[in-house]
ZAFIKOL-945741 format. One line per 2 residues: number of its first residue (from 1); their letters; for each residue x, y, z of N, C-alpha, C. Coordinates in nm, 4 decimals. Atoms other than C-alpha are relative to their C-alpha. Example, Ala and Ser with C-alpha at 12.3 -4.5 7.8 and 13.67 -1.06 7.14 Angstrom:
ZAFIKOL-945741
1) AS) 0.0890/-0.1190/0.0000/1.2300/-0.4500/0.7800/0.0900/0.1200/0.0000; -0.0820/-0.1190/-0.0060/1.3670/-0.1060/0.7140/-0.0770/0.1090/0.0730 $
END
This chain:
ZAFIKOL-945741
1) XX) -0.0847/-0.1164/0.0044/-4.3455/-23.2037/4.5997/-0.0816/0.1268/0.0205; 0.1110/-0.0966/0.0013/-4.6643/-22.9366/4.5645/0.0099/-0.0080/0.1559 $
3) XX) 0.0453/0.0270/-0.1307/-4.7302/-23.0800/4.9049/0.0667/0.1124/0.0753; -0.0743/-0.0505/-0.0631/-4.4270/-23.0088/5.0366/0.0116/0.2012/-0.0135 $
5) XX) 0.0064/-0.1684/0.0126/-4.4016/-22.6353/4.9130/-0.0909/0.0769/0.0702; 0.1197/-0.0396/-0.0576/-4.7475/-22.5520/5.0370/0.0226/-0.0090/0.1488 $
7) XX) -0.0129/0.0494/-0.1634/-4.6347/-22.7085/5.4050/0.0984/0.0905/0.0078; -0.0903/-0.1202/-0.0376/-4.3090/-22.4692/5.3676/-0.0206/0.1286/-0.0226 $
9) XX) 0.0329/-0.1399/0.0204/-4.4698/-22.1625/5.2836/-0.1253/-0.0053/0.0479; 0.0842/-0.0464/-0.1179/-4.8152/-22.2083/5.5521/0.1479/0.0328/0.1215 $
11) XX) -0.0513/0.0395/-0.1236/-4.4880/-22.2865/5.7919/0.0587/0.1655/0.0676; -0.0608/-0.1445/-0.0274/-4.2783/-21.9257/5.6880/-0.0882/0.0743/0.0502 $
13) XX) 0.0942/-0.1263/-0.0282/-4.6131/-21.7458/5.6987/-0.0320/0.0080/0.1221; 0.0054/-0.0422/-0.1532/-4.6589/-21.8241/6.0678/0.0779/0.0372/0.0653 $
15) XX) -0.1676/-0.0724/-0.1026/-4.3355/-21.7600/6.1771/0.0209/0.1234/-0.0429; -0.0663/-0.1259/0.0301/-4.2923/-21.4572/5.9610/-0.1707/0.0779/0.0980 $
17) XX) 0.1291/-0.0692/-0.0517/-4.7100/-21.3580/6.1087/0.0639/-0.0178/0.1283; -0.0248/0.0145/-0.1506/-4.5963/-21.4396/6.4564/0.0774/0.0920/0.0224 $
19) XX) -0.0964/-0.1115/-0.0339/-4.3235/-21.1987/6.4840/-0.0561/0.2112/-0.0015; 0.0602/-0.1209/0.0161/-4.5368/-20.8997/6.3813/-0.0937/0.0430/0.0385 $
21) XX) 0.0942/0.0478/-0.0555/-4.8268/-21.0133/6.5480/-0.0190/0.0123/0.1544; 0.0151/0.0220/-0.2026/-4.9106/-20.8963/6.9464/-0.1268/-0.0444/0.0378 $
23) XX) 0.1682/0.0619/-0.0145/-5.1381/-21.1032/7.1002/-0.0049/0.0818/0.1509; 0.0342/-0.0265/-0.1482/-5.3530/-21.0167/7.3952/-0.0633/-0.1026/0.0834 $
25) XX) 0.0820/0.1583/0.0043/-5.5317/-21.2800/7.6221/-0.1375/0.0755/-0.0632; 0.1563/0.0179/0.0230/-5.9054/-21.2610/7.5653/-0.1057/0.0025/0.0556 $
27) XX) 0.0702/-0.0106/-0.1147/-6.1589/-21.1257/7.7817/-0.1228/-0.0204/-0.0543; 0.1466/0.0220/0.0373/-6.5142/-21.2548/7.7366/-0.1318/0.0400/0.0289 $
29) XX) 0.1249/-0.0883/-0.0245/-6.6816/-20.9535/7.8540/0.0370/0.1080/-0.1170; 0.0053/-0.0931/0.1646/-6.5457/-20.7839/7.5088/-0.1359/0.0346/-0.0786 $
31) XX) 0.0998/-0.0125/0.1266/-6.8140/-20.6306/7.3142/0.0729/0.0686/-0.1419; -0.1221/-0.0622/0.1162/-6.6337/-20.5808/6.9847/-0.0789/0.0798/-0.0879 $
33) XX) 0.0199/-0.0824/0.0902/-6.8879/-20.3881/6.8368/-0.0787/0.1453/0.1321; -0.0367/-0.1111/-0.0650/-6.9074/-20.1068/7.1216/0.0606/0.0811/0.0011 $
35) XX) -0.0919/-0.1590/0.0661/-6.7965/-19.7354/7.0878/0.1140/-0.0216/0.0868; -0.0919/-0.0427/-0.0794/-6.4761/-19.6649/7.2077/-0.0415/0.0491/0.1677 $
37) XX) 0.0494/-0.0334/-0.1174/-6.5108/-19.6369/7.5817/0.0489/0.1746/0.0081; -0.0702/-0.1320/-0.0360/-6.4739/-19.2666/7.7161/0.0526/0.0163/0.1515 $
39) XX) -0.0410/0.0400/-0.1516/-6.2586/-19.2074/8.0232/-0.1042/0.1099/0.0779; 0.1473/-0.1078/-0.1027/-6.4407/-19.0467/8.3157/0.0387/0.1289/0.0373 $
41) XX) -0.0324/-0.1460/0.0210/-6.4465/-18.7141/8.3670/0.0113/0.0851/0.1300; -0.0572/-0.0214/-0.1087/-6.2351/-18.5611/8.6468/-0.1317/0.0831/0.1082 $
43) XX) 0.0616/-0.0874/-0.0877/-6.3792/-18.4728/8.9821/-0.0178/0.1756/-0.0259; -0.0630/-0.1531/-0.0148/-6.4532/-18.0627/9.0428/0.0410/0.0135/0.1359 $
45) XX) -0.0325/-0.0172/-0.1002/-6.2317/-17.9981/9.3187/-0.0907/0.1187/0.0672; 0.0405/-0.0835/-0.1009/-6.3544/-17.8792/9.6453/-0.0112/0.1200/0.0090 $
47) XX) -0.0193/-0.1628/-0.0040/-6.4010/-17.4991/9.6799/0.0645/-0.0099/0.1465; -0.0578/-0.0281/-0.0607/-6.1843/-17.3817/9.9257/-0.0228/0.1596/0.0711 $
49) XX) 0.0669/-0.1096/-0.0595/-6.3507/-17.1255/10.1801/0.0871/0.0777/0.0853; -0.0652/-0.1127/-0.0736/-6.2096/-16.8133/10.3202/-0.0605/0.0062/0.1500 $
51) XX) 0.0638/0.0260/-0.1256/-6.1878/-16.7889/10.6717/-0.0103/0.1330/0.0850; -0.0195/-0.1534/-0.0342/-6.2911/-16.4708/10.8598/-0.0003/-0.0215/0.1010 $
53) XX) 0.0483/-0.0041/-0.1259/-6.2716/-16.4252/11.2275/-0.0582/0.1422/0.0355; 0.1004/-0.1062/-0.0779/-6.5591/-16.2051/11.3722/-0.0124/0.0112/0.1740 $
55) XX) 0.0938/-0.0111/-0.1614/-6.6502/-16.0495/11.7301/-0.1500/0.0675/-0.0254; 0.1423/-0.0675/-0.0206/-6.9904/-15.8785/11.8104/0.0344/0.1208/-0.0405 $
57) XX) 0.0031/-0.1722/0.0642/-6.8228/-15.5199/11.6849/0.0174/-0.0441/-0.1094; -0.0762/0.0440/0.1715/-6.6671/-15.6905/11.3661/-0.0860/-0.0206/-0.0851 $
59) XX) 0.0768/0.0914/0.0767/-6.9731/-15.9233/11.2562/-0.0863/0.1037/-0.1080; 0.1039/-0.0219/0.1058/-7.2232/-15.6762/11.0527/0.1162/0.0573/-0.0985 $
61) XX) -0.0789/-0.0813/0.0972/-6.9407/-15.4610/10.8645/0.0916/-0.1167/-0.0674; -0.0919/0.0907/0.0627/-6.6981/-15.8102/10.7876/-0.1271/-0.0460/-0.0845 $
63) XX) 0.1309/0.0235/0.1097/-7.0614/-15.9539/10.6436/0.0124/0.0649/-0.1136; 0.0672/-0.0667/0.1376/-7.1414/-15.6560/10.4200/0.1078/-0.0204/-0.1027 $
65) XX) -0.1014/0.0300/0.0964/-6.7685/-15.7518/10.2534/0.0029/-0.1380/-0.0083; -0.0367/0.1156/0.0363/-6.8275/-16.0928/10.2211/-0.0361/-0.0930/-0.1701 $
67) XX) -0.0481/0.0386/0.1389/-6.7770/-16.2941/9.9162/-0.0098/-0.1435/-0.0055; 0.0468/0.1107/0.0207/-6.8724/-16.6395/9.7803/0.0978/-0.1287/0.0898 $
69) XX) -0.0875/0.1136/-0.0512/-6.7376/-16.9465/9.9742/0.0959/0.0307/0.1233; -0.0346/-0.0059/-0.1198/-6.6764/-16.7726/10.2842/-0.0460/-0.0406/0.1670 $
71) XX) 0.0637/0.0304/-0.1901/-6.6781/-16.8934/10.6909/0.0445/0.0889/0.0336; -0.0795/-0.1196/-0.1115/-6.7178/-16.6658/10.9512/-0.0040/-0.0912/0.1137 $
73) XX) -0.0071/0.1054/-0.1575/-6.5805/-16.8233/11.2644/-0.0586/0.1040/0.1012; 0.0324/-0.0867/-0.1086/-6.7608/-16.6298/11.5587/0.0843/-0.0287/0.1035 $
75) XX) -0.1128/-0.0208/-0.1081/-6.5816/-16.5462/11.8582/-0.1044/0.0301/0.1230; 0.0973/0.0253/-0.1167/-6.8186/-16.6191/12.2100/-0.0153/0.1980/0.0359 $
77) XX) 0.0818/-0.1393/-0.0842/-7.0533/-16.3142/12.3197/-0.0948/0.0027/-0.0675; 0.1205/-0.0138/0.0327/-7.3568/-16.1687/12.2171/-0.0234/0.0653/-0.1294 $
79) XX) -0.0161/-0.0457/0.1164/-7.4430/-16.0966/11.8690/-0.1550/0.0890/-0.0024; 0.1588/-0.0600/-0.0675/-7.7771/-15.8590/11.8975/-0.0351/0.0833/-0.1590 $
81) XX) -0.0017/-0.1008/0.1512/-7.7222/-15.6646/11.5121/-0.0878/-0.1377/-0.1311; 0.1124/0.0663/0.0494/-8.0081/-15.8097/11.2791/0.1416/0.0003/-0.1553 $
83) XX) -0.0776/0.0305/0.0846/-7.8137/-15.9012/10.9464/-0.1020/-0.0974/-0.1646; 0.0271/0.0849/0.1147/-7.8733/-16.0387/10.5533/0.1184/-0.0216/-0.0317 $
85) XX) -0.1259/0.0578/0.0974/-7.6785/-16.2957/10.3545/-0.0565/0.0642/-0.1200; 0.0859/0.0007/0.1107/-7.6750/-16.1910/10.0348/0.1266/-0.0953/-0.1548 $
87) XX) -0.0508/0.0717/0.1020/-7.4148/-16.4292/9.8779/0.0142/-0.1617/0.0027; -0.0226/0.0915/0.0081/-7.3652/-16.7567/9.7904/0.0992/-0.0766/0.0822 $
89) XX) -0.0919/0.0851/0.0062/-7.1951/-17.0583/9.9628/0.0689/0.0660/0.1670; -0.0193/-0.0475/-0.1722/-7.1654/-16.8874/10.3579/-0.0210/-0.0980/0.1364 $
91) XX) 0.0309/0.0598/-0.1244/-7.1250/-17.0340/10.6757/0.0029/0.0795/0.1035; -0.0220/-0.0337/-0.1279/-7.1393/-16.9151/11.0229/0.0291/-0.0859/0.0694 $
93) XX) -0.0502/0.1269/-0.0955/-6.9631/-17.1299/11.2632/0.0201/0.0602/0.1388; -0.0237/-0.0474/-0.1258/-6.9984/-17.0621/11.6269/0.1213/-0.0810/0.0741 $
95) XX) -0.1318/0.1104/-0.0863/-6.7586/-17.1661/11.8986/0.0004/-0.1600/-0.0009; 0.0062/0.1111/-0.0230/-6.8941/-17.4964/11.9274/-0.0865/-0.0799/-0.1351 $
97) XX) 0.0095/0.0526/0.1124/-6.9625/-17.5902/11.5601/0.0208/-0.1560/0.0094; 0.0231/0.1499/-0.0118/-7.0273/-17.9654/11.5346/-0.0151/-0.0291/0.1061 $
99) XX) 0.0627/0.0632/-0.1420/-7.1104/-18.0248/11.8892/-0.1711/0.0058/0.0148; 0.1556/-0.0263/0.0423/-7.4685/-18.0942/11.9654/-0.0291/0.1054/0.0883 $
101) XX) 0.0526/-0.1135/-0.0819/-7.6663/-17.8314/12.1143/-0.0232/0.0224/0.1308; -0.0056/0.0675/-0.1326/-7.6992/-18.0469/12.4130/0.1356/-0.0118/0.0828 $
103) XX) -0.0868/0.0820/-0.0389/-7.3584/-18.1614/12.4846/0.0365/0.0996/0.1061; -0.0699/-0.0682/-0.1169/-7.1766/-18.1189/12.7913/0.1349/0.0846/0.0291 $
105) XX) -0.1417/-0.0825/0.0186/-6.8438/-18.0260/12.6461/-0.0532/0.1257/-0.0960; 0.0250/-0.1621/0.1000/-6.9801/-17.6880/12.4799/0.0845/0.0822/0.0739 $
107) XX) -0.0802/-0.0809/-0.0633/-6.7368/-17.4165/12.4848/-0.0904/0.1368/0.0602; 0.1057/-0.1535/-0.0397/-6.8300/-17.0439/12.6051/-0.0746/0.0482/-0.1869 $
109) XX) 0.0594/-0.0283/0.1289/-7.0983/-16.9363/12.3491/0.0033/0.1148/-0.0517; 0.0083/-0.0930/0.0800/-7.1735/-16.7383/12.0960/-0.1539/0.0238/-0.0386 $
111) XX) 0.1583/-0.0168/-0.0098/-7.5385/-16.5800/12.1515/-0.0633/0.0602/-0.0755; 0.1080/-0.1121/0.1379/-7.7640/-16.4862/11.8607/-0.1606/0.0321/0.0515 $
113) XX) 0.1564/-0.0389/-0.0537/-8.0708/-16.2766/11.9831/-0.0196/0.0999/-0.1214; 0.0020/-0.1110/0.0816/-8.0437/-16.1040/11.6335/-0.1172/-0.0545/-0.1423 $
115) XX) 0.0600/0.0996/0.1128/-8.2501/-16.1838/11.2941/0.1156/-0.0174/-0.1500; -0.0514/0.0479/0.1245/-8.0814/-16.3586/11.0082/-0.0641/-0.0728/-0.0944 $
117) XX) 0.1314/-0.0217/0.1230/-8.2187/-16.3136/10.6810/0.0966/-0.0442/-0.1339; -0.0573/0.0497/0.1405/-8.1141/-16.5372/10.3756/-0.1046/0.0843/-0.1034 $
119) XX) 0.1520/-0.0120/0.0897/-8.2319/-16.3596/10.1008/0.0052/-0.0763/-0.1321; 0.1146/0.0634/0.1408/-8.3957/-16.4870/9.7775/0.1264/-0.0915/-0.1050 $
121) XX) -0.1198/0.0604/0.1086/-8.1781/-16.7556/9.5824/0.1455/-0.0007/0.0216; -0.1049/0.0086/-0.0771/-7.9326/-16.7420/9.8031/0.0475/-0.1769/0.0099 $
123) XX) -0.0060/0.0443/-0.0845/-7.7959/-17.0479/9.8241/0.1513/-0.0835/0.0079; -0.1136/0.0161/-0.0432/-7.5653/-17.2743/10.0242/0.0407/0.0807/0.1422 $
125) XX) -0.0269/-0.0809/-0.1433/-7.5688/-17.1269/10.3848/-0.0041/-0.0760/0.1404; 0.0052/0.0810/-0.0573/-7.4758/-17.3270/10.7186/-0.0074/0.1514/0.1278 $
127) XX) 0.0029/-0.0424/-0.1025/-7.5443/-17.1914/11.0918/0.0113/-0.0901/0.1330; -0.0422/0.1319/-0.0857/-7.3598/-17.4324/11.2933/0.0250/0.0445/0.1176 $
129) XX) -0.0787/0.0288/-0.1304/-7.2813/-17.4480/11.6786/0.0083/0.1522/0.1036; -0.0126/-0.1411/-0.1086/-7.4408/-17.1195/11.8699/-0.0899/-0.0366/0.0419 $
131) XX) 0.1270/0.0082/-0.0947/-7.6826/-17.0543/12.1314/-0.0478/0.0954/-0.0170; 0.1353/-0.0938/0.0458/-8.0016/-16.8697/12.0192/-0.0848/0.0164/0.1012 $
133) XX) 0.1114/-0.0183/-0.1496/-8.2320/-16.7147/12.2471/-0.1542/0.0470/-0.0205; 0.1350/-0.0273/0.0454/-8.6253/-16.6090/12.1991/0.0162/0.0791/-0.0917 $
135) XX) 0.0267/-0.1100/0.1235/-8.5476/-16.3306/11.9627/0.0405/-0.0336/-0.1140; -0.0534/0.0704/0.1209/-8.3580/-16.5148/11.7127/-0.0930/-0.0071/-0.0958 $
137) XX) 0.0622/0.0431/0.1427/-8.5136/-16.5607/11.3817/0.0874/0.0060/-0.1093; -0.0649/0.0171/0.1219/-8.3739/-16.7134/11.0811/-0.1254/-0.0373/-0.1253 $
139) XX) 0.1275/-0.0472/0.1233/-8.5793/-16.5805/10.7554/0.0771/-0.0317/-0.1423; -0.0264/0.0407/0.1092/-8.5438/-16.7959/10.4577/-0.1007/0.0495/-0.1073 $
141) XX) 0.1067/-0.0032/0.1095/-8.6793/-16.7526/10.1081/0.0017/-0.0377/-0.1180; 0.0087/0.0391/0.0928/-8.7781/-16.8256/9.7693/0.1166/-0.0499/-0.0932 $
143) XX) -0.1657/0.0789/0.1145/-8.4936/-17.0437/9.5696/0.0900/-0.0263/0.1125; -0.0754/0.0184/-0.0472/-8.2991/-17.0781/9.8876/0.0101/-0.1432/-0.0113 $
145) XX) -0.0039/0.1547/0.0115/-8.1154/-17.4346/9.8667/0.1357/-0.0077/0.0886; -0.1248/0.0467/-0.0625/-7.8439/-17.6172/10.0564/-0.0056/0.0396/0.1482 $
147) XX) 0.0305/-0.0820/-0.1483/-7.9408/-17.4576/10.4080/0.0213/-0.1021/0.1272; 0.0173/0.0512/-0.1264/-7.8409/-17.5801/10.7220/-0.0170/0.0398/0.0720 $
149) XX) -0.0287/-0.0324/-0.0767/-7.9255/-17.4800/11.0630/0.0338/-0.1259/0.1119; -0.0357/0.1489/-0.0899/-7.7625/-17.7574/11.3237/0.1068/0.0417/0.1087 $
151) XX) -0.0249/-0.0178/-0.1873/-7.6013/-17.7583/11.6811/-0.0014/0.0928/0.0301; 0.0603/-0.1142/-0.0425/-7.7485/-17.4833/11.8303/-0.0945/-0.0193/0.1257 $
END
């Protein structure tokens, strides 16, 4: 009779534990004594660059107003006015930006015979896709980082 009682009250306790009870399966890459995981921590979205269009009268005076995370798109002719960056995160993009310097499909250019002068800790500055001629000089300096000059 003991027996029996003991066999009807393990029997309730699983049925009444089962009902209250969520199982999960069982993964056997568990470490059960590991911190709480932390989730990962969102991308920083892209900066999103202002776009200026310059000619050869426009380019030194749109410069001296420029402002972090801006492109200047050039517009084909001769650029001859000597110039400093003095902010962060600038591009210059000539007509034929990403083409190589070589290629045969280059549009009409955009000719720098002027000097461009990153200055000091400047950085973040691209000079993509013009045609430079003997006078050109591009004058980097101390702390500058991120710098490209390429198809040209």
């Amino acid at each position: 009779m003991l027996l029996k009682s003991i066999l009807l009250s393990l029997s309730l306790m699983a049925f009444v534990s089962c009902d209250s009870v969520k199982e999960y399966p069982w993964n056997p890459n568990w470490d059960l004594n590991a911190p709480d995981p932390k989730p990962e921590p969102e991308p920083e979205p892209e900066p999103t660059y202002t776009v200026v269009e310059v000619t050869p009268e426009t380019f030194a005076e749109k410069l001296a107003a420029a402002v972090e995370y801006t492109t200047f798109k050039f517009a084909a002719g001769e650029y001859t006015t000597d110039v400093t960056v003095t902010v962060n995160n600038v591009k210059f993009e000539g007509p034929n930006a990403g083409k190589a310097g070589n290629a045969a499909d280059r549009a009409e250019e955009a000719v720098f015979s002027a000097n461009v002068t990153v200055a000091a800790a400047v950085k973040g500055f691209a000079f993509d896709g013009f045609k430079v001629t003997d006078n050109f000089q591009l004058f980097l300096n101390d702390g500058n980082e991120d710098v490209a000059f390429q198809n040209n």
